[in-house]
DRENLUM-354338 format. One record per residue (C-alpha): residue number from 1; x negated, y negated, z. Coordinates in steps of 0.5 Angstrom, whole numbers, plus 500, padded with zeros to 3 digits. Layout:
N
PT  resi   xx   yy   zz
PT   NUM    X    Y    Z
...
//
This chain:
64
PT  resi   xx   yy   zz
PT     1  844  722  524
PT     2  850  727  525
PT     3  852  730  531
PT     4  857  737  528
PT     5  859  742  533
PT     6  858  748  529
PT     7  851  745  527
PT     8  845  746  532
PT     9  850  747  538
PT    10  853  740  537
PT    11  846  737  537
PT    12  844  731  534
PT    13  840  732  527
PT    14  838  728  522
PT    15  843  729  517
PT    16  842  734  511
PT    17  838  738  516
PT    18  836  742  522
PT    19  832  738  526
PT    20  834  735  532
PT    21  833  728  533
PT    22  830  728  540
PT    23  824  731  536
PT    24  822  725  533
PT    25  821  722  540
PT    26  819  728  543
PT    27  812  727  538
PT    28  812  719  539
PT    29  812  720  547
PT    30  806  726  545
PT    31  803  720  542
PT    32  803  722  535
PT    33  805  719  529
PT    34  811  717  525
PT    35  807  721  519
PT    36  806  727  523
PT    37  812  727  525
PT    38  815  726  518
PT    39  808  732  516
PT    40  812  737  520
PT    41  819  736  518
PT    42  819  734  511
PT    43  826  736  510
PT    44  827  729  514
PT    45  826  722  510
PT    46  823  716  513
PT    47  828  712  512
PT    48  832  717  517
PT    49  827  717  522
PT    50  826  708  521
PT    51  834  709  522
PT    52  834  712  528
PT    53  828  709  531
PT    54  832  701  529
PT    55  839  705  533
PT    56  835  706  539
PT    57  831  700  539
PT    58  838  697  538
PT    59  842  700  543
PT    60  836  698  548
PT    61  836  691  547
PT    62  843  690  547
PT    63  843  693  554
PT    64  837  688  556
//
């Protein structure tokens, strides 16, 4: 994930890309897949959208 200022307004995007991160837990909260997540943005790895979803669990658990 990177968060750049001149990219996307300052918004987080996966890195290498455009695509906003909320995206990904926007279409997880709408009850879709990590695979048709992935299927609409294929500019995004796995392995970034696994790294995102492990950081927020994280930071979740830490706080509980």
């Amino acid at each position: 994930m990177s968060i750049d200022p001149a990219r996307c307004g300052g918004v987080p995007v996966f890195t290498g890309t455009r695509v906003p991160v909320r995206l990904l837990f926007e279409y997880l909260e709408d009850g879709l897949s990590l695979a048709e997540f992935l299927d609409q943005f294929p500019s995004v790895a796995h392995d970034q959208a696994v790294a995102v979803l492990e950081s927020a669990a994280g930071q979740i658990l830490a706080v509980a």
